[in-house]
C-alpha positions in Angstrom: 0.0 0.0 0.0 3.3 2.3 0.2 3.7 1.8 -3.6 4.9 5.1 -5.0 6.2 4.5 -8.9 5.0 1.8 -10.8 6.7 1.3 -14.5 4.6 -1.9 -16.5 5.1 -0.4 -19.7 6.6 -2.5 -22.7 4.3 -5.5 -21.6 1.6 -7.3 -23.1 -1.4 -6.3 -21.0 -4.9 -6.3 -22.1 -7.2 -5.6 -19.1 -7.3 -2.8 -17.3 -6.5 -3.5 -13.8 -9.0 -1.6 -12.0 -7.4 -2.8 -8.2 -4.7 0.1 -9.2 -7.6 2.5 -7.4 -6.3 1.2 -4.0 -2.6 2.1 -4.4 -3.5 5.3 -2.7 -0.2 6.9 -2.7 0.7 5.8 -6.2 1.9 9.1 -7.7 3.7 7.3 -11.1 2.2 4.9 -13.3 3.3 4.3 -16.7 1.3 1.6 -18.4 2.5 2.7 -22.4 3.4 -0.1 -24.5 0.7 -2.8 -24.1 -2.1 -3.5 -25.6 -5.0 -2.5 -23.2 -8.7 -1.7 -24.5 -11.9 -1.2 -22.9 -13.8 1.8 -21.4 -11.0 4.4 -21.4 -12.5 7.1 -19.4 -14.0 5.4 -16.8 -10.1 3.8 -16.0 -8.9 7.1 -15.7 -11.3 8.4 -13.5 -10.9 5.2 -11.2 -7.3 5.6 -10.8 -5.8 7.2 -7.4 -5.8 10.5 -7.1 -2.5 11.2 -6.3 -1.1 10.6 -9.5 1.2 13.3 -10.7 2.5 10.8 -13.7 0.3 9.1 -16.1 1.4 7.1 -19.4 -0.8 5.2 -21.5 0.9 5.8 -24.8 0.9 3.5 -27.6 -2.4 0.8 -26.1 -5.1 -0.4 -28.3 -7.8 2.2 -27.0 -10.2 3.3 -29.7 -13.3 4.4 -28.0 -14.0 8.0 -26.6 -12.2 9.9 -23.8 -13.5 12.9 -22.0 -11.0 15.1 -20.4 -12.6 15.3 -17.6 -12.2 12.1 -16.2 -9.0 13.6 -15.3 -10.9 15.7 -12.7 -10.0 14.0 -9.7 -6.4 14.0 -9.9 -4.8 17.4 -8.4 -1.7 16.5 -8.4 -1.1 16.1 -12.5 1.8 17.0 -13.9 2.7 14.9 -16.7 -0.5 13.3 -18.7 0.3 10.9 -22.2 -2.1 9.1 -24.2 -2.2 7.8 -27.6 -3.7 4.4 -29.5 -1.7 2.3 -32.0 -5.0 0.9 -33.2 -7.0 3.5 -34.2 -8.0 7.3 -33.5 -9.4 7.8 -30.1 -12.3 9.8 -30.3 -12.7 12.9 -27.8 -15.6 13.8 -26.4 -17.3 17.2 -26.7 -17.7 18.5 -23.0 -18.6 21.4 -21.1 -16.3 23.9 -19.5 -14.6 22.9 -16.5 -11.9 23.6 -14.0 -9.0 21.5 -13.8 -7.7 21.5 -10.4 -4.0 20.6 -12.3 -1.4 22.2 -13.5 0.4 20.2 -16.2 3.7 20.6 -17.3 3.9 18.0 -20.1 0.8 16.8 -22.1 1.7 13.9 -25.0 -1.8 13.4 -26.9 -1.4 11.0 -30.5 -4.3 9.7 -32.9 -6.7 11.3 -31.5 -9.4 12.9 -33.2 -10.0 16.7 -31.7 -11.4 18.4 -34.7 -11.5 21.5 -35.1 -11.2 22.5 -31.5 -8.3 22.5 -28.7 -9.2 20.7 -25.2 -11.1 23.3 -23.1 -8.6 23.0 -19.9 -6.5 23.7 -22.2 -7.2 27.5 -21.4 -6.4 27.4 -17.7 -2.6 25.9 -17.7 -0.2 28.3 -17.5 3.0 25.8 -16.1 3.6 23.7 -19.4 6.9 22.7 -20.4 6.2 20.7 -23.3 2.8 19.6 -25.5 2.8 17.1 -27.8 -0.6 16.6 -29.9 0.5 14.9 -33.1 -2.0 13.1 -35.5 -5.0 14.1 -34.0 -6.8 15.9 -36.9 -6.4 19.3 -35.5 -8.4 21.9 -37.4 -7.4 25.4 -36.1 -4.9 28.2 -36.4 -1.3 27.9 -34.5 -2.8 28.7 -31.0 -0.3 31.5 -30.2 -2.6 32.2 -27.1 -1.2 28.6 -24.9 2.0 29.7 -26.0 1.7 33.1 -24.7 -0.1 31.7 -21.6 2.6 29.7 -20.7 5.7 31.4 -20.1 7.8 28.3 -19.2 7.3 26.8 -22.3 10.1 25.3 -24.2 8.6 22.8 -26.8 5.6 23.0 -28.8 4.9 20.3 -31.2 1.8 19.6 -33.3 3.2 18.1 -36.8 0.9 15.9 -38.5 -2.4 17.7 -38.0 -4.7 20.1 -40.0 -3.1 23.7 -38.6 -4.4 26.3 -41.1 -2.7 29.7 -39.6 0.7 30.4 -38.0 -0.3 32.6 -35.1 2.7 33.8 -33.3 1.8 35.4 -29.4 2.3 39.1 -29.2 5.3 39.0 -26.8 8.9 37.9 -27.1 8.5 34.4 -25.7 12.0 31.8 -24.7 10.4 28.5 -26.8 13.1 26.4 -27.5 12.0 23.3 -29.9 8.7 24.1 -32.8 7.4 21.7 -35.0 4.5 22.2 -37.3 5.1 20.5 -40.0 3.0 18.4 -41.9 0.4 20.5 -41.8 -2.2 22.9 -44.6 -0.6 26.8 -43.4 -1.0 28.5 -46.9 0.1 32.3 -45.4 3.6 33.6 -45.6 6.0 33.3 -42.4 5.1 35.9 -40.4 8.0 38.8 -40.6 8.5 38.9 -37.3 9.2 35.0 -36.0 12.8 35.4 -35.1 12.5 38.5 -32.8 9.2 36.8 -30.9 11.1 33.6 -30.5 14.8 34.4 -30.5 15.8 31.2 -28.7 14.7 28.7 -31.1 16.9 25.8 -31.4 14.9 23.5 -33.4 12.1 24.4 -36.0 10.5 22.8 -38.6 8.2 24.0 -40.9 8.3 21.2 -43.4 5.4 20.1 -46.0 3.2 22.8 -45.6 1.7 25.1 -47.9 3.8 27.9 -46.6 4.1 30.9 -49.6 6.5 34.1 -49.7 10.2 34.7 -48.6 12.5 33.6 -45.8 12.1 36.3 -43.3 15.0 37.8 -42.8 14.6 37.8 -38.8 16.0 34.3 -38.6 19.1 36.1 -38.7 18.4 36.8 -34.9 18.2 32.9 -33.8 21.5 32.8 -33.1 21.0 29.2 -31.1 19.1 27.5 -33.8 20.8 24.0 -35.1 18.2 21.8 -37.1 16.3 24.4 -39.7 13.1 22.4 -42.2 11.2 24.5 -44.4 11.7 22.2 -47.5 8.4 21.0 -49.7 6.8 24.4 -49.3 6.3 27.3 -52.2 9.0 29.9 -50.6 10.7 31.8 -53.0 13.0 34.7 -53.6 16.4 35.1 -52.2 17.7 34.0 -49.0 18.2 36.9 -47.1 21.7 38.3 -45.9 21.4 38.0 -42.2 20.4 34.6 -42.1 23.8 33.5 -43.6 25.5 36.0 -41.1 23.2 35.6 -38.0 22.5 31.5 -37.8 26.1 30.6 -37.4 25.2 27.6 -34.9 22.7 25.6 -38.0 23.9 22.2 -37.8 20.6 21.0 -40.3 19.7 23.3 -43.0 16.7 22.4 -45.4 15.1 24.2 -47.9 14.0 21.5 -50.4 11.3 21.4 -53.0 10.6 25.3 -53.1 10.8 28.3 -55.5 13.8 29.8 -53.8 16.3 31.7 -56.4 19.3 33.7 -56.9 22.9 32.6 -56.0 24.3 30.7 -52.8 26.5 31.1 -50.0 28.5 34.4 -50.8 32.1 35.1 -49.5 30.4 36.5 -46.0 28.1 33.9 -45.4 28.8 32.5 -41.8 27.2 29.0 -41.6 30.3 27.7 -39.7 28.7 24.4 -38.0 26.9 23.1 -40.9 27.1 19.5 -40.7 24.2 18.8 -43.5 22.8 21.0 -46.1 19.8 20.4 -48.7 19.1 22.8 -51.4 17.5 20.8 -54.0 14.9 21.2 -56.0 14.9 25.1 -56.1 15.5 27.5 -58.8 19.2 28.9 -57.3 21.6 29.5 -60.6 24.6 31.0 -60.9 28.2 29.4 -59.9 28.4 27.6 -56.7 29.9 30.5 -54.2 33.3 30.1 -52.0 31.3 31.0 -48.6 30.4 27.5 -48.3 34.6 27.2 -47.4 33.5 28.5 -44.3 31.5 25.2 -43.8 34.5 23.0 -42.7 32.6 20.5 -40.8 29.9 19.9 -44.1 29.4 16.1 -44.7 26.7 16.2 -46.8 25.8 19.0 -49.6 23.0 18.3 -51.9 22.5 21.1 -54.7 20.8 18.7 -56.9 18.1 19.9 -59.1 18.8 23.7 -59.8 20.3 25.8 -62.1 23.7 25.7 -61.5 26.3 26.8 -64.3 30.1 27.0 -64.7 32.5 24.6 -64.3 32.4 22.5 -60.7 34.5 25.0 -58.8 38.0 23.5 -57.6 37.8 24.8 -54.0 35.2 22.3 -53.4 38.1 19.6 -52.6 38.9 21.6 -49.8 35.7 20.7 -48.1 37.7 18.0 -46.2 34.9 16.2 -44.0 32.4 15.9 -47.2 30.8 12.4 -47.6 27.7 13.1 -49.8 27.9 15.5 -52.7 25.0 15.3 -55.3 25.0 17.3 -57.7 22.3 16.0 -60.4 20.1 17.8 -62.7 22.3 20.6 -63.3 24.4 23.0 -66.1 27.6 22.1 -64.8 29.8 21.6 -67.8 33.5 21.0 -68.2 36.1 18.3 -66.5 35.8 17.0 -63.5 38.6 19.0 -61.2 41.1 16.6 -60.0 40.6 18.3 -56.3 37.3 15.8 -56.1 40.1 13.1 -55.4 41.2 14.9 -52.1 38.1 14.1 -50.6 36.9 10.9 -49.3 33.4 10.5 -50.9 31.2 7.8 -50.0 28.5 9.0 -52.8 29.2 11.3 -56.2 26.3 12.4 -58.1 27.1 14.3 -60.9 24.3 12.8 -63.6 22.0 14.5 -65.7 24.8 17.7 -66.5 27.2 18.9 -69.1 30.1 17.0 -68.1 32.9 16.0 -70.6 36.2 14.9 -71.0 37.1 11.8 -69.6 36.2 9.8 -66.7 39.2 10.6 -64.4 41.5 8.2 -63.6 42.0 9.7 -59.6 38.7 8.7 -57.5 39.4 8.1 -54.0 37.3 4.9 -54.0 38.6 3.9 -50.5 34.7 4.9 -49.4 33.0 5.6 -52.4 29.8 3.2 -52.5 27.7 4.9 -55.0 29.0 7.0 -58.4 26.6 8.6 -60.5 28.1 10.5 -64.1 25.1 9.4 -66.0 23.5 11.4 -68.8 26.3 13.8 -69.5 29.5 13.8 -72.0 31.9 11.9 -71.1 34.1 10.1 -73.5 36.6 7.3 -73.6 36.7 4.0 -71.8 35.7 3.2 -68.2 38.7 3.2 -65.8 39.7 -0.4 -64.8 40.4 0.5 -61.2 36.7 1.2 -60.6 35.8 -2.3 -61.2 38.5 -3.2 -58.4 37.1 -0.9 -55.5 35.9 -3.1 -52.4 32.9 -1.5 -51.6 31.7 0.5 -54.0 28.4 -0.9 -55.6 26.4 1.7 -57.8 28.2 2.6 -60.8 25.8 4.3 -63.6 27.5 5.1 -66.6 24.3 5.5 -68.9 23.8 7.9 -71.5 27.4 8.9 -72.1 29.3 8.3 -75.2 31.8 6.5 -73.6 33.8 3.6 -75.8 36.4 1.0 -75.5 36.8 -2.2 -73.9 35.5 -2.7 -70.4 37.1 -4.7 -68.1 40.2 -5.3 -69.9 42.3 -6.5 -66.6 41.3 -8.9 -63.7 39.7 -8.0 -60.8 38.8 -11.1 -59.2 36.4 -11.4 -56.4 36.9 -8.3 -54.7 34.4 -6.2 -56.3 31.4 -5.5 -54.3 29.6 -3.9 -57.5 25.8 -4.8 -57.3 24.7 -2.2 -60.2 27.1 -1.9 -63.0 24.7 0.5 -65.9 26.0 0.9 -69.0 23.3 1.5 -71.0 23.1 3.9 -73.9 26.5 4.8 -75.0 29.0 3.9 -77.9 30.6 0.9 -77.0 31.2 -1.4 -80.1 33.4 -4.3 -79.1 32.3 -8.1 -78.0 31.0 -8.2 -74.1 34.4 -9.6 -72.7 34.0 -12.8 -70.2 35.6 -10.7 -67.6 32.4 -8.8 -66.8 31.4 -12.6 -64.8 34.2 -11.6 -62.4 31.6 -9.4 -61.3 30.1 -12.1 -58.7 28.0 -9.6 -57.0 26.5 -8.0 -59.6 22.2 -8.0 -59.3 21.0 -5.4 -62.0 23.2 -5.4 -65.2 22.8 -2.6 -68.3 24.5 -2.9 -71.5 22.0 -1.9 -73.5 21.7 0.4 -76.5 25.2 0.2 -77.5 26.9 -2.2 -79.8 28.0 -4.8 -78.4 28.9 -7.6 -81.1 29.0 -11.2 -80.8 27.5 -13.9 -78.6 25.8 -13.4 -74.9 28.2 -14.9 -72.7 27.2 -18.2 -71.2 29.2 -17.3 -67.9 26.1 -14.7 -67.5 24.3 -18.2 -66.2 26.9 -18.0 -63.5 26.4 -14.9 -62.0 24.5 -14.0 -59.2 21.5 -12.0 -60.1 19.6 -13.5 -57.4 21.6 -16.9 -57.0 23.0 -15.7 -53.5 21.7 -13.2 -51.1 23.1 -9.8 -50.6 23.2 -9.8 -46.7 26.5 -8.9 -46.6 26.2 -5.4 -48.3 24.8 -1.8 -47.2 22.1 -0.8 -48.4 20.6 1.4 -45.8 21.2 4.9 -45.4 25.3 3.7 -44.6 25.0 4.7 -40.7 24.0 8.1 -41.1 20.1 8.0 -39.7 21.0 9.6 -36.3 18.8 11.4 -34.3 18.6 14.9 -32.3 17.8 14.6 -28.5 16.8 18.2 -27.2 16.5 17.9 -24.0 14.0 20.0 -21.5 15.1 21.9 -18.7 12.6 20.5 -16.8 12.2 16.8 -16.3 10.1 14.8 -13.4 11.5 13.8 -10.8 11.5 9.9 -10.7 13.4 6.7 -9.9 12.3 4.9 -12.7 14.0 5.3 -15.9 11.5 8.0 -17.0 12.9 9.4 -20.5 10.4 12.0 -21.4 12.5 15.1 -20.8 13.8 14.8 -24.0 12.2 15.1 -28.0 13.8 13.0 -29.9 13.6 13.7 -33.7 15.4 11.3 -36.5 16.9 12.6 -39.7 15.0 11.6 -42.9 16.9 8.6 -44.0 20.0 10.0 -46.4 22.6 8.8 -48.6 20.3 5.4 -49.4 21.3 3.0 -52.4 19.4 3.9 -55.1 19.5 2.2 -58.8 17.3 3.3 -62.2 16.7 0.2 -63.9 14.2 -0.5 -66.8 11.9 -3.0 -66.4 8.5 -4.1 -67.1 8.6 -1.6 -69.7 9.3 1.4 -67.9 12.0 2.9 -65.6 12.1 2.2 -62.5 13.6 3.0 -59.0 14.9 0.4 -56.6 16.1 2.0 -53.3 16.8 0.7 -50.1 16.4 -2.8 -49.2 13.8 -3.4 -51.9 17.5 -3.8 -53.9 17.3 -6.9 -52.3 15.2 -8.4 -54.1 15.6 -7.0 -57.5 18.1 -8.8 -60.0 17.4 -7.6 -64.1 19.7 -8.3 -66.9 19.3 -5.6 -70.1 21.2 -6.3 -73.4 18.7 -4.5 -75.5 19.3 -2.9 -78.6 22.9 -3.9 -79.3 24.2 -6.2 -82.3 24.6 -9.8 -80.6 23.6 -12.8 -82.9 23.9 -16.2 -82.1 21.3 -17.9 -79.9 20.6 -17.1 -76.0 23.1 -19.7 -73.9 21.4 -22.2 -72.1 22.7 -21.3 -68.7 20.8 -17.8 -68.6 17.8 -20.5 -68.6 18.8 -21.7 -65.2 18.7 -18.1 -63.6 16.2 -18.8 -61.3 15.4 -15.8 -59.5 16.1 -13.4 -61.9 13.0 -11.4 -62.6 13.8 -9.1 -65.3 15.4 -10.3 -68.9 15.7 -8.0 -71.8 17.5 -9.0 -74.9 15.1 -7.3 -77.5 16.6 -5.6 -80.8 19.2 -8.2 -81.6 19.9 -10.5 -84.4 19.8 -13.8 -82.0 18.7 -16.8 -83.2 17.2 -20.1 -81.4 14.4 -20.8 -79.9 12.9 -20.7 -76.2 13.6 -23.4 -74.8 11.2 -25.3 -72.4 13.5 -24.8 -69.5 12.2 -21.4 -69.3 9.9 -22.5 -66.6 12.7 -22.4 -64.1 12.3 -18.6 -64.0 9.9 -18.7 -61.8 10.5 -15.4 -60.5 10.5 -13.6 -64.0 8.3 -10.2 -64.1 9.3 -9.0 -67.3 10.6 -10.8 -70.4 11.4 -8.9 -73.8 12.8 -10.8 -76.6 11.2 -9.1 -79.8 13.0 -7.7 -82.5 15.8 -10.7 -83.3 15.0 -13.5 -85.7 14.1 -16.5 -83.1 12.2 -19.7 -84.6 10.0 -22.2 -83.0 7.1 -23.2 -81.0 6.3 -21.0 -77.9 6.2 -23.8 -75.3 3.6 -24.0 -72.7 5.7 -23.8 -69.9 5.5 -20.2 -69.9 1.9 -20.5 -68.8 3.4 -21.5 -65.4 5.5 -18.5 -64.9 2.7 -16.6 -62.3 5.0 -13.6 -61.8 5.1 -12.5 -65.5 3.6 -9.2 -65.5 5.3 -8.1 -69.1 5.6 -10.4 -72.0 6.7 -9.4 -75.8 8.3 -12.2 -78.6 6.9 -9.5 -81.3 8.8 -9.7 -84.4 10.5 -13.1 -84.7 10.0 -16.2 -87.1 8.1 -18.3 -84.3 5.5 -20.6 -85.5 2.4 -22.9 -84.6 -0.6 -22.1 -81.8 0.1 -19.9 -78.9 -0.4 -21.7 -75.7 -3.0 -19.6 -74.6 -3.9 -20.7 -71.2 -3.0 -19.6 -67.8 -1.3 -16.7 -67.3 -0.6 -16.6 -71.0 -4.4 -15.6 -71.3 -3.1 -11.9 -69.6 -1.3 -11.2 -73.1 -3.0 -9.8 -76.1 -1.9 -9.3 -79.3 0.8 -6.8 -79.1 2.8 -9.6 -77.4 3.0 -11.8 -80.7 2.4 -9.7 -83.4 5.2 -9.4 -86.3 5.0 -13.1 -86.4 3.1 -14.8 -89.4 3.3 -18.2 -88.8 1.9 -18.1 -85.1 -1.8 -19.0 -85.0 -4.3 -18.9 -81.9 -6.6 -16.5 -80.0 -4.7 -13.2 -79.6 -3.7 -13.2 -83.3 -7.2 -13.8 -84.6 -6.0 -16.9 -86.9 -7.2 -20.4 -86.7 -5.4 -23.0 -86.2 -5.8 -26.5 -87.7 -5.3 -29.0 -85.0 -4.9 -32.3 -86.8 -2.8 -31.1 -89.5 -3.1 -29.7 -93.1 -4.7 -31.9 -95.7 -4.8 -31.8 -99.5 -8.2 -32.3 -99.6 -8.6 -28.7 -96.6 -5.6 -26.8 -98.5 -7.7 -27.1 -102.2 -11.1 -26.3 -100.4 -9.1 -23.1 -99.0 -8.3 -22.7 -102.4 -11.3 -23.0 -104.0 -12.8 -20.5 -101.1 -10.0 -18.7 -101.7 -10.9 -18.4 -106.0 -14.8 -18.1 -105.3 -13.8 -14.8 -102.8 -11.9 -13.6 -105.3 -14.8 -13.6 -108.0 -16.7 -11.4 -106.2 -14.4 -8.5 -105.1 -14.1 -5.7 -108.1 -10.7 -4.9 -109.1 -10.4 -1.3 -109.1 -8.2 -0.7 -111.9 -9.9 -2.0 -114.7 -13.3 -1.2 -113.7 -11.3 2.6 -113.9 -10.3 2.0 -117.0 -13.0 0.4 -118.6 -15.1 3.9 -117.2 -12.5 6.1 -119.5 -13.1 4.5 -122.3 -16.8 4.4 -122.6 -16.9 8.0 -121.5 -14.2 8.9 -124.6 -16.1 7.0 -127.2 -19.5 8.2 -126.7 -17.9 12.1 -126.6 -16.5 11.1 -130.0 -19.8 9.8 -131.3 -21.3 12.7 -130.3 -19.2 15.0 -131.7 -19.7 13.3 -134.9 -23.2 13.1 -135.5 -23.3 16.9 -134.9 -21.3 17.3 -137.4 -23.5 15.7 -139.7 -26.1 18.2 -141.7 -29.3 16.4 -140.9 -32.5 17.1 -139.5 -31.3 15.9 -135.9 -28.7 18.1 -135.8 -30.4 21.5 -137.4 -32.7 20.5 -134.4 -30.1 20.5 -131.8 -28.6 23.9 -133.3 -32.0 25.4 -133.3 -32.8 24.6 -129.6 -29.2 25.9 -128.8 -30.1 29.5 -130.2 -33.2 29.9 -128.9 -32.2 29.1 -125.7 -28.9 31.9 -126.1 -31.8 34.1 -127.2 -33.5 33.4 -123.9 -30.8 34.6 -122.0 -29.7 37.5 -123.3 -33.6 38.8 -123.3 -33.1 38.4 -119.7 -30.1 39.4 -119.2 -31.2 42.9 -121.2 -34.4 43.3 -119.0 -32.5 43.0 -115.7 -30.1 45.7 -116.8 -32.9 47.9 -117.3 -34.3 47.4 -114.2 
């Protein structure tokens, strides 16, 4: 009965236990974690009165609760409550007094509406609240802010906010997060002079339209800063790259914001990440960001950006991540880049030429991206022998050569090699099976020579798992821990003085690889479980080796617009994992064997374009297929081509009935030509006839000549009387 703190949270209760009402002087109880249910309010109300610490975060509740149930407890302090079920529906009540001051309120999937809870109106000691998910339908209430002077963290992400309210006073809150929300109006002007001591604010995914106020220049504490996937635009102003020297997190994603970047004054010295894509900033990449030493990560990606890559960059000397993509860099790549030791280079879809160079610190580099620019020359060898790096996209280049022209062994670690889409014109060496690792293979649109390699049937692409590679966001998801100044006073391990907030996963392995007819992005772990090989469009011949038969959970295979030869053979049905499978355009033979029927996963099928023969199996998952698939091939027969086939063979006796058919159709269709011909003639013959009996003097014709001049004398008469009227 002298039970003060009781911690049963992370359990698998499903009752409530209402005999906690006779721990009289229980003043902790934190029941989050489980998986309780039942009559929510009623509980609360039941429990002792001398509570100051109540969890019941992440339960099964999804019923009603009225606020105040919490009546009876005087001593509340710290009150959290959220479902992992559903929304928890609260209750419309009348006004009432709470006899509690709290200093922390947690509320999650709940369903407020378009109102904040009443008691709401008389606290005037919170520390921190927390109402996340909960469908919240107002303006920013800038009123519980101003209300509560001791406030340090305010943070209502995920709801329906409409207005960003700011209280009319200078006020000492600490952490702000409202993102996630539908605030269409500007930031107000005046934000960093009414809340000066902002470390943490996030205004991310909203509707938020105008500039960057130029008071953030007066948050001289603030560290994490989100205001990307809003419609902000202009220039950023002066005094926030002088004033907000301690930014650690800078974000500004996914707006309209312009101009240039990060001029010779700019005094973002602890910048540790920084995210500017997706904007409109143009111009030449400025040398204030040299004041960023500690920068690991800079993403410009998606902008405007012209010139040549400036060589300070390599001075950078912590950078990790620099992307770069969708840009108007042009020129060579500086050799400075190889000071740096890069774990990911994205320099695609620019203006990039020269050669590839030969200097790449690959020590770290897992991912390298020079895709869709214009580099020329061969691929350097000592890529292919890096130990960990395993992106390389090489795609729409016009790069030539021989690749892989040394040994590398089993070292590489190289699970996308792309290569599609450039001007390579030699055979496809059998070096490229050293590549044991390799998942998603591009070789297409070149011109390759030649025959496929059978050692292709002996490369992974599925054949063994890839649990010994990273393809998370390589270690970087961390998270921020602000902690409060005030915490409760507890023996247990109570950690909700802190708000803990995780980056957005980063720096994640991401390859473009074309299947089922279309790009696509494979990215994270989903890489797993995605093997494709893509030899489209090149010049190979001979027929497909047997061994890339036996490829068993490959699920992509594109070998269309060749000259191979062959046929499918029924060991196809060992693909059992095969999506997509494109083999038109080559000049393959034979029957289409029914064991394709069996292949469930085939979501894309084409063999248009070929010599195959006989009746399509169409059964199964064949029956998804329509024409398209087949056509371009005149001796196939069956339902999606609309020609019978004859089952028991072709007879003389069938072939001269077709014949005959054939002859009997033919009588009755009108050939065009002669029936045009044979009109010219009778319509010149009877025009010379005529002509000569005219000019015959007989009775006829001085009767044709007479009913031709009266008729002229007809006319004129009226054309005379007209006149004169």
């Amino acid at each position: 009965m002298n039970l003060r703190e009781l911690n049963l949270r992370s359990n698998a209760l499903t009752n409530l236990p209402y005999c906690l009402a006779n721990l009289s002087r229980l003043r902790t109880l934190d029941l989050s974690g489980n998986q309780m249910n039942g009559d929510l309010s009623s509980f609360v109300s039941g429990l002792p009165s001398a509570l100051e610490y109540l969890s019941l975060l992440d339960n099964d509740f999804n019923g009603s609760f009225c606020f105040s149930s919490l009546a009876n407890h005087t001593r509340l302090t710290v009150f959290m409550l959220s479902s992992k079920v559903g929304m928890i529906q609260a209750q419309a009540e009348t006004s009432w007094f709470p006899p509690f001051q709290l200093k922390m309120l947690k509320l999650k999937n709940f369903n407020l509406g378009s109102t904040i809870p009443s008691f709401l109106a008389h606290q005037h000691d919170l520390r921190l609240i927390h109402i996340t998910y909960s469908q919240l339908k107002v303006p920013f209430p800038g009123w519980l802010v101003q209300n509560n002077t001791r406030l340090e963290s305010i943070i209502l992400n995920n709801n329906l906010l409409t207005e960003l309210r700011l209280p009319r006073l200078v006020h000492g809150l600490q952490y702000l997060d409202i993102s996630s929300n539908r605030i269409y109006d500007s930031i107000p002007e005046d934000i960093g002079i009414v809340f000066p001591h902002l470390k943490f604010m996030n205004f991310s995914s909203n509707h938020n339209r105008g500039t960057i106020p130029s008071s953030l220049g007066e948050m001289k504490s603030l560290y994490f800063l989100d205001m990307s996937y809003n419609r902000l635009y202009g220039q950023l102003p002066k005094t926030f790259f002088r004033g907000c020297y301690s930014l650690t997190y800078l974000r500004l994603s996914n707006n309209q914001l312009q101009g240039k970047v990060f001029p010779s004054h700019a005094n973002l010295t602890s910048l540790v990440r920084l995210f500017l894509d997706g904007n409109r900033f143009d111009g030449s990449l400025e040398k204030g960001l040299l004041n960023s030493k500690t920068l690991e990560l800079l993403d410009v990606s998606d902008n405007s950006f012209s010139g040549t890559l400036p060589y300070w960059i390599g001075k950078i000397s912590n950078l990790s991540f620099l992307y770069m993509r969708g840009n108007k860099l042009k020129g060579q790549v500086p050799h400075q880049l190889q000071n740096l030791q890069l774990v990911v280079l994205d320099m695609s879809n620019n203006r990039f030429s020269g050669f590839i160079p030969g200097y790449f610190n690959v020590l770290s580099l897992r991912e390298l991206r020079l895709d869709s620019n214009e580099f020329m020359g061969p691929v350097p060898s000592y890529l292919f022998k890096s130990k960990v790096l395993q992106v390389l996209d090489l795609r729409h280049n016009s790069l030539s050569g021989m690749i892989l022209n040394t040994t590398i062994g089993n070292t590489s670690d190289l699970v996308a090699l792309l290569l599609g889409n450039n001007s390579f014109q030699t055979h496809i060496p059998d070096k490229i099976c050293q590549l044991s690792k390799v998942g998603l293979l591009d070789l297409s649109h070149n011109k390759f020579k030649g025959a496929i390699p059978s050692c292709f049937g002996k490369m992974p692409f599925g054949a063994q798992p890839y649990d010994d590679l990273t393809f998370g966001p390589y270690g970087y998801t961390q998270q921020l821990a602000f902690f409060q100044s005030w915490s409760y006073t507890s023996a247990l391990d109570l950690l909700d003085n802190e708000v803990e907030v995780d980056y957005e996963s980063i720096a994640e392995f991401v390859a473009n690889f074309l299947s089922k007819s279309r790009y696509e992005t494979y990215q994270g772990d989903i890489l797993r479980y995605m093997y494709g090989l893509d030899l489209s469009s090149n010049q190979l011949s001979g027929e497909i080796p047997v061994e890339v038969w036996d490829l068993k959970i490959i699920r992509s295979l594109n070998f269309s617009s060749n000259r191979l030869i062959g046929s499918i053979p029924d060991s196809i049905s060992k693909l059992e994992n095969l999506e997509s499978l494109d083999l038109s355009n080559n000049k393959l033979h034979g029957n289409i064997p029914p064991q394709l029927a069996d292949l469930n996963s085939l979501g894309v099928f084409n063999i248009s374009f070929n010599n195959f023969s006989g009746e399509i199996p169409f059964k199964a998952h064949l029956m998804t297929f329509d024409e398209k698939s087949y056509r371009g091939n005149p001796h196939l027969c069956g339902i999606p081509t609309n020609k019978s086939c004859n089952l028991e063979g072709a007879t003389e006796t069938s072939a001269s009935k077709r014949a005959t058919e054939e002859e009997e159709e033919g009588d009755g269709v009108i050939d065009m030509v002669w029936f045009y011909w044979t009109c010219g003639a009778v319509y010149i013959t009877t025009s010379l006839a005529l002509f000569a009996f005219l000019c015959i003097d007989s009775r006829w014709s001085r009767e044709w000549f007479y009913r031709v001049d009266v008729l002229v004398h007809h006319l004129q008469r009226f054309k005379d009387g007209f006149i004169c009227n």
